[in-house]
Wavefront OBJ file of the C-alpha trace (Angstrom):
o trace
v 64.257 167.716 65.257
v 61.614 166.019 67.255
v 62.031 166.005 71.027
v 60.297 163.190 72.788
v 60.816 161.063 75.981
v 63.886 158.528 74.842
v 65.189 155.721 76.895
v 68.836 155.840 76.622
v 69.619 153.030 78.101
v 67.965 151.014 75.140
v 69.984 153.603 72.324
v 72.716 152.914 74.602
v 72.430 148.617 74.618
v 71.712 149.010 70.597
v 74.961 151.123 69.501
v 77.914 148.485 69.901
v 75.838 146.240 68.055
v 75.844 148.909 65.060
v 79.541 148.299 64.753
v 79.378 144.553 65.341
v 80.627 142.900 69.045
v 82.304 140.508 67.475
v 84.998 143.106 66.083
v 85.559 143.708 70.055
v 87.817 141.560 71.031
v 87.306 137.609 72.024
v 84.959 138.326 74.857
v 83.018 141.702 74.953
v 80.420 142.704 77.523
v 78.681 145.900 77.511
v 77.083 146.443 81.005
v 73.955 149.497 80.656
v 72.127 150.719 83.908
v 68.335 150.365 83.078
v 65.337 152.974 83.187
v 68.100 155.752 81.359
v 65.583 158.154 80.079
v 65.337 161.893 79.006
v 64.238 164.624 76.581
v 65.732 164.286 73.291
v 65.221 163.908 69.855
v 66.016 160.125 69.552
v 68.367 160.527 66.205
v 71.010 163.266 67.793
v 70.792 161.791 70.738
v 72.181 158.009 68.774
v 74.635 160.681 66.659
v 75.760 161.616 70.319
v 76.219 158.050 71.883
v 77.745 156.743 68.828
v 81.082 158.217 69.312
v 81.763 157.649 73.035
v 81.194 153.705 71.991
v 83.095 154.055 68.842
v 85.968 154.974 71.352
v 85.400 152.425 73.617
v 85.712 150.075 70.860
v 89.078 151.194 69.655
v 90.451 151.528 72.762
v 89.246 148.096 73.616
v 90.136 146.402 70.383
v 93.215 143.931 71.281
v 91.886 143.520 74.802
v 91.590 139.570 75.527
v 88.438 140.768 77.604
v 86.965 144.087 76.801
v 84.547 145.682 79.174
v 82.214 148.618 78.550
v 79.897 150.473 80.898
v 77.250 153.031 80.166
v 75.962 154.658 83.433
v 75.083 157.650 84.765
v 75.960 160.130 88.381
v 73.616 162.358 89.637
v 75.284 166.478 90.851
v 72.806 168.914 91.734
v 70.515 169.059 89.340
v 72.389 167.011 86.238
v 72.340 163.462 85.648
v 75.351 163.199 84.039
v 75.872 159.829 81.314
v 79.159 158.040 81.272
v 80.639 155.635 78.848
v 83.521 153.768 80.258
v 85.659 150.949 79.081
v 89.040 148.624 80.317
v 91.162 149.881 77.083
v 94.603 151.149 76.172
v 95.015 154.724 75.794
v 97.796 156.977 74.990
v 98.073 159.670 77.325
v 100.299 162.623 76.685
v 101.429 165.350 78.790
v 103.187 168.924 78.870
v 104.817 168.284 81.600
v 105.947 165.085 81.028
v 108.796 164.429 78.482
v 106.513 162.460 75.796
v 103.731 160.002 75.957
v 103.012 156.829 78.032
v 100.791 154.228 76.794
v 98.410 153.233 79.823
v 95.857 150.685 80.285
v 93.317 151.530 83.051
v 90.884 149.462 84.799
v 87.971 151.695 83.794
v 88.475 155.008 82.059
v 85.501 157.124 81.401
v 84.969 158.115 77.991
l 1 2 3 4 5 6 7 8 9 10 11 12 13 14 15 16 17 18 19 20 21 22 23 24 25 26 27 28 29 30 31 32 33 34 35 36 37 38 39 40 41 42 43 44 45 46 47 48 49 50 51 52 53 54 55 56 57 58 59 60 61 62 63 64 65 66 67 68 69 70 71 72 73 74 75 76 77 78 79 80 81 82 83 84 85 86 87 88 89 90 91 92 93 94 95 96 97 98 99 100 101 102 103 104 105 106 107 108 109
């Protein structure tokens, strides 16, 4: 593992187009807050992004106009990296009496 100063905002803007936008949905946009960077090896850190956007994508997959965010919030001392998108998701619950299939407006990932 080689740790190095990584701009994660550019990892970020280059892993939906590892699984192709046009599989998205008829219009796609992936919206990325710029000057992202930190301390990290730049491969595990592209492992890590990978999935949060591979979830976006399913969840986003029959939406007539998907929308994906990658941004980050600041608590104490963390900066904290979201992934958020407009999709479908199933959400189930104990104390509900089964599962309800949802569609938010933005639901961090």
């Amino acid at each position: 593992m080689t740790v190095s100063t990584v701009e994660l905002s550019a990892i970020a803007a280059s892993c939906p187009v590892s699984f192709g936008r046009g599989q998205l949905g008829a219009q796609w946009s992936l919206s990325t807050a710029p000057g992202i960077v930190g301390l990290a090896d730049p491969g595990v850190l592209r492992a890590v992004l990978d999935n949060p956007f591979a979830n976006a994508r399913k969840f986003t997959a029959n939406m007539s106009e998907a929308i994906v965010e990658f941004y980050t919030e600041t608590k104490g001392n963390e900066v904290i990296c979201h992934v958020r998108d407009n999709g479908t998701r199933i959400i189930c619950s104990s104390r509900s009496n089964g599962c309800t299939r949802r569609r938010s407006i933005l639901a961090t990932v």
